[in-house]
ZAMARGU-4260 file (C-alpha; in steps of 0.2 Angstrom, whole numbers, plus 5000, padded with zeros to 4 digits):
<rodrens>
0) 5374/5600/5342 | 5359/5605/5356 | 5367/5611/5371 | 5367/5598/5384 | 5367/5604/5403
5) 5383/5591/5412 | 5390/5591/5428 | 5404/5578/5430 | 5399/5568/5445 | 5383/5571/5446
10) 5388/5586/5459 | 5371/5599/5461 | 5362/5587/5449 | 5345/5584/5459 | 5340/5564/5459
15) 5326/5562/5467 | 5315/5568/5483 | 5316/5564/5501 | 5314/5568/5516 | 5327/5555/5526
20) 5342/5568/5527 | 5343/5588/5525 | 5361/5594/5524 | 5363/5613/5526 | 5381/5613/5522
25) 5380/5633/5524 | 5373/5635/5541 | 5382/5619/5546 | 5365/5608/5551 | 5363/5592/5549
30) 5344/5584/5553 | 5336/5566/5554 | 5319/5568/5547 | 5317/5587/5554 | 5326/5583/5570
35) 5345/5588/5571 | 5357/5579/5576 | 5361/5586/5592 | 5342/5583/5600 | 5345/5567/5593
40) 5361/5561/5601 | 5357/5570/5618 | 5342/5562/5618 | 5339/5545/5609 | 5348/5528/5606
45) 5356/5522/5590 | 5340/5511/5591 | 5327/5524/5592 | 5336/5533/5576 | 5337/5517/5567
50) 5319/5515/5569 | 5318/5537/5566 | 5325/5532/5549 | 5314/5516/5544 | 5296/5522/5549
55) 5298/5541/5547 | 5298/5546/5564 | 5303/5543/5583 | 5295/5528/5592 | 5282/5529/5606
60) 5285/5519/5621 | 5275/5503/5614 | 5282/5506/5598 | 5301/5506/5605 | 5299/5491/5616
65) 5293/5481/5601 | 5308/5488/5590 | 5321/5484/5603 | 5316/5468/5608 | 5316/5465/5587
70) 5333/5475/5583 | 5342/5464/5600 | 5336/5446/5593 | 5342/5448/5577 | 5361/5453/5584
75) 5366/5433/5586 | 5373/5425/5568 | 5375/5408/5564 | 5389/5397/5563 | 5390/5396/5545
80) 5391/5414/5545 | 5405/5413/5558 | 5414/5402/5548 | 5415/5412/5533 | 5422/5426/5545
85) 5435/5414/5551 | 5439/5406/5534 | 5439/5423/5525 | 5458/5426/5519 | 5470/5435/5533
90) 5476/5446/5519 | 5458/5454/5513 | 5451/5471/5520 | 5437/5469/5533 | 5427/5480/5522
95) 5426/5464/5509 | 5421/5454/5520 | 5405/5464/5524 | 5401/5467/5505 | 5404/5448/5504
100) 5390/5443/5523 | 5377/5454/5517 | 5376/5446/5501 | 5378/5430/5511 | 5364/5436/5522
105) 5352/5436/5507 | 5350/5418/5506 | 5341/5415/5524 | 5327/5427/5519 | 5313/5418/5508
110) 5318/5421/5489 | 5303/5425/5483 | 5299/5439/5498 | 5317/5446/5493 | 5313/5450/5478
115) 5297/5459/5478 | 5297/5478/5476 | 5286/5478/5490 | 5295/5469/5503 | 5296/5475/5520
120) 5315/5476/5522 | 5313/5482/5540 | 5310/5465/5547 | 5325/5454/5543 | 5335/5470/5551
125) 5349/5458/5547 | 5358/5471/5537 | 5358/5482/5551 | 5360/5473/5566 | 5371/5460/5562
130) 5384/5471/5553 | 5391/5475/5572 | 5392/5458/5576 | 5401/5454/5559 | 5414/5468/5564
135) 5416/5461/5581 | 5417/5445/5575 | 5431/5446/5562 | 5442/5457/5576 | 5441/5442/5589
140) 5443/5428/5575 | 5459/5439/5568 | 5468/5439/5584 | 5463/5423/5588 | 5450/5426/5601
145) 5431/5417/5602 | 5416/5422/5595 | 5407/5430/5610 | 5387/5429/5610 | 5379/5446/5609
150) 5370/5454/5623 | 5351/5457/5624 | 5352/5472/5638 | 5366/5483/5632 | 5363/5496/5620
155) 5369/5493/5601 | 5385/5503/5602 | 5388/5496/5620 | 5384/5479/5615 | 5398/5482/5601
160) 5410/5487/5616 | 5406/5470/5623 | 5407/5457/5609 | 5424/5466/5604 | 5432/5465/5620
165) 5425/5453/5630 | 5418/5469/5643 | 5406/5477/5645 | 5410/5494/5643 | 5406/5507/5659
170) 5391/5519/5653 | 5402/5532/5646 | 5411/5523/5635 | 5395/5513/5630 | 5385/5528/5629
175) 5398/5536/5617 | 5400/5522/5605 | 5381/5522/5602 | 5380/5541/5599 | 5394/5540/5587
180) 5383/5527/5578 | 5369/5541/5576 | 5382/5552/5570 | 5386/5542/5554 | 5368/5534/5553
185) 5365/5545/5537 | 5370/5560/5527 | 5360/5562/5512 | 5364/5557/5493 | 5382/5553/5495
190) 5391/5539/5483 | 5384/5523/5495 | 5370/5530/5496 | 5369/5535/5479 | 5372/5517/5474
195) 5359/5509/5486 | 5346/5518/5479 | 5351/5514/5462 | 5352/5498/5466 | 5337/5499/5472
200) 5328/5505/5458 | 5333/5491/5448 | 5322/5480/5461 | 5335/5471/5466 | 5335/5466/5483
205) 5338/5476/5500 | 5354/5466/5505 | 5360/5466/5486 | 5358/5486/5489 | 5368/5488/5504
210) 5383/5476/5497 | 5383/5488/5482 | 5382/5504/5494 | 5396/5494/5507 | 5407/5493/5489
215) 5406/5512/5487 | 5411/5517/5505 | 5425/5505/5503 | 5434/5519/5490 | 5448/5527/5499
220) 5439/5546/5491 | 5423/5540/5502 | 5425/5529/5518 | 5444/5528/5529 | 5450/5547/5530
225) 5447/5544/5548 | 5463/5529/5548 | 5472/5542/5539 | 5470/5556/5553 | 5477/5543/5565
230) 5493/5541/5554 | 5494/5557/5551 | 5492/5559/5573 | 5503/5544/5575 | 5518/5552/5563
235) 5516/5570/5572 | 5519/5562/5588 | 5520/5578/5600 | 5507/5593/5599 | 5523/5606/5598
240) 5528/5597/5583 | 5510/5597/5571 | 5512/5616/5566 | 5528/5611/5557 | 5522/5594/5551
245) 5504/5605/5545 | 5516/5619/5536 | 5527/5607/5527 | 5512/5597/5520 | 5502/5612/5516
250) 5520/5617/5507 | 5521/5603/5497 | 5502/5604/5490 | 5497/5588/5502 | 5480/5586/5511
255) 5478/5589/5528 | 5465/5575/5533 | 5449/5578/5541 | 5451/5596/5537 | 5435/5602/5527
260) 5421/5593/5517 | 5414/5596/5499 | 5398/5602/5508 | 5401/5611/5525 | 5404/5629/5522
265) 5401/5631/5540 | 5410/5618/5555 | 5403/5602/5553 | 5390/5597/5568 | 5396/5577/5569
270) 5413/5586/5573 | 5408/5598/5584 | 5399/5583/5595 | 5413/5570/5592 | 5426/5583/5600
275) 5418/5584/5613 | 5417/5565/5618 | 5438/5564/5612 | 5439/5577/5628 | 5428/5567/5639
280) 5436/5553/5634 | 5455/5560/5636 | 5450/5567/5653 | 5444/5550/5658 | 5459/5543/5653
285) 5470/5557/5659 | 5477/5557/5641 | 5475/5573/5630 | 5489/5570/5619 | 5476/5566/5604
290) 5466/5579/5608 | 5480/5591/5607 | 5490/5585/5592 | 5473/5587/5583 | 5469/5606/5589
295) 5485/5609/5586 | 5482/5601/5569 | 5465/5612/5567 | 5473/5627/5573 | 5487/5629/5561
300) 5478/5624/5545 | 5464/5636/5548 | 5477/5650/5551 | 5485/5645/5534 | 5468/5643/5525
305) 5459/5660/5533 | 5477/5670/5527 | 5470/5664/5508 | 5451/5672/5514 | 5448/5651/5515
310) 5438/5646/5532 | 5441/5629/5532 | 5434/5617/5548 | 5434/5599/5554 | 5425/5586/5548
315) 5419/5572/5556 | 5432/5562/5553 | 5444/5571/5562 | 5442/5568/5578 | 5430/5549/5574
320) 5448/5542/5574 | 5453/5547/5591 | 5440/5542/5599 | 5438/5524/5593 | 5456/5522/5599
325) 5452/5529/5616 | 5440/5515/5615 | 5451/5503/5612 | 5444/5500/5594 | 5460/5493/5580
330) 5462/5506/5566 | 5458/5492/5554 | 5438/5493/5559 | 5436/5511/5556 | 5428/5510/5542
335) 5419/5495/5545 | 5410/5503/5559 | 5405/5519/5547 | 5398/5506/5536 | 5390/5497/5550
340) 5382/5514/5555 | 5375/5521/5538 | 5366/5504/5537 | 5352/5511/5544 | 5353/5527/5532
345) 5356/5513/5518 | 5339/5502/5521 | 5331/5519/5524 | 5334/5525/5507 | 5330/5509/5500
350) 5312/5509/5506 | 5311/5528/5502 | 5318/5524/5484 | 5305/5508/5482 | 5290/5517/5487
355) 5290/5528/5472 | 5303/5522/5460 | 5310/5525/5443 | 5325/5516/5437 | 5341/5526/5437
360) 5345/5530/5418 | 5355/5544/5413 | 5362/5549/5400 | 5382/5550/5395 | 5388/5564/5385
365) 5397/5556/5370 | 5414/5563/5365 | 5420/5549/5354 | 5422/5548/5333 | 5409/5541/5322
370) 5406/5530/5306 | 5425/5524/5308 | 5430/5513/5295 | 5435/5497/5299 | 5452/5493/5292
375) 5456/5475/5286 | 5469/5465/5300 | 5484/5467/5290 | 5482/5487/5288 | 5477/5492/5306
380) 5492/5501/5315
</rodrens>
């Protein structure tokens, strides 16, 4: 038999080109289109990325006030939308609920526009925008709260703040939920974005690619390690008490979540910015006990993993918990929000995928028998 070049999951198998996302898991960089993310979330709004991601680059003044004014009257949903949130079964994860309204979405946008390869997904911006106000929507419905209209002043994340509470948030708290949008906006060819672009290339529509991509984020080895770290926060209880809960788990070959990422060698730069709004946040509260059951966390397994000659760092996702709580954001939208985040990155990918496409097609290496002879009824075991 030829030799045949595999790699099981695709890992270091080059797909395509792009320039949306360059990960530099070594040196621990992550950029937007040639801007990192720091420059990014010190200096621009979820909105300004969004439109970063869609067009290629950062927005002029005209070009911002137009793409604001867009992105903020698309927030409001409809009332049968509504009542599919408030109909959908108590029982069923938020997460299939938002597979279930993007497809849903599909059907207020002309059929045969939908369907083009060359349609311009940026204008419905439904699968972006309306994602929050989905999320919002099902936490006010589920404790049986009203549907809040959406805001047209406050930013994206601030206007999630509002609808979800009822408040709107001061500019801290505002300010933070929409940087912690632009830190999970995008992150290169991971499995959602994988599947959107494959979906994609099919030409499929852009909402029939994000349902696909919100389907992949919902399994548990992609989206929701940030619920677990709050369990895990939640069962430790007391900062003196996480070296011996983190020494007993490391003893029994359990994983420590949040800790490392299959492509940061170096600390993660999403974890490095959302520690620092988990301190600002537990100072404004005058509360660190979060932040200090989660260095306490950090501290221990890194001791463990550097005695092996393993530096092992944060993630994002390890301190993303803590500070949705501190915001007063239910564990159950955690993951909801990260898909409502990547959306952007999503529909990003999806144009970048349409403008020069190719149908996904590889091949399987087969491991089976062959010319098997079929047995009559009676004889097979």
């Amino acid at each position: 038999m030829a030799n045949v070049e595999y790699s099981k999951g695709l890992e270091g198998v080059i797909a395509a080109e792009s320039s949306i996302c360059k990960v530099d898991g070594e040196n621990g960089k992550l950029y937007y289109e040639g801007y990192s993310i720091e420059d990014l979330v010190a200096q621009c709004s979820f909105e300004e990325v969004t439109y970063l991601l869609l067009y290629g680059e950062l927005p002029n003044e005209r070009e911002y006030t137009w793409f604001q004014k867009h992105m903020r009257a698309s927030r409001d949903i409809s009332e049968p939308i509504r009542h599919m949130i408030r109909e959908f079964p108590d029982d069923a994860h938020p997460m299939e609920l938002l597979q279930s309204v993007v497809a849903y979405l599909s059907g207020y946008v002309e059929h045969k526009i939908q369907h083009s390869a060359h349609c311009n997904c940026r204008d419905p911006l439904h699968q972006v925008v309306q994602l929050a106000t989905v999320v919002a929507t099902y936490e006010r419905f589920k404790t049986g709260r009203s549907y809040i209209e959406p805001s047209k002043t406050l930013s994206h994340g601030a206007n999630f703040l509002y609808m979800l509470t009822g408040e709107e948030p001061d500019e801290l708290e505002g300010s933070i939920m929409d940087d912690c949008l632009i830190l999970h906006a995008e992150h290169g060819f991971n499995a959602s974005t994988f599947t959107a672009r494959v979906v994609a290339s099919t030409i499929s529509t852009c909402y029939s690619a994000i349902s696909a991509a919100i389907g992949a984020l919902f399994g548990s080895l992609h989206g929701g390690a940030n619920e677990k770290v709050m369990q895990m926060v939640d069962e430790i209880g007391d900062p003196a008490k996480a070296p011996a809960w983190v020494n007993r788990a490391l003893d029994e070959k359990r994983k420590v979540m949040g800790m490392g990422h299959r492509v940061y060698k170096a600390p993660d730069p999403r974890a490095t910015v959302m520690e620092s709004y988990l301190h600002k946040l537990s100072e404004k509260n005058g509360d660190f006990r979060y932040y200090e059951i989660l260095k306490a966390v950090e501290r221990t397994f890194r001791e463990r993993m550097e005695e092996k000659g393993k530096p092992i760092y944060p993630n994002v996702d390890f301190f993303s918990g803590a500070v949705y709580r501190l915001l007063g954001i239910p564990i159950r939208l955690y993951t909801p929000i990260f898909a409502m985040a990547r959306a952007s990155g999503w529909l990003a990918h999806v144009l970048e995928q349409r403008a020069d496409n190719r149908i996904y097609r590889p091949k399987a290496l087969y491991v089976g028998e062959r010319d098997k002879s079929i047995l009559p009824m009676n004889e097979r075991p």
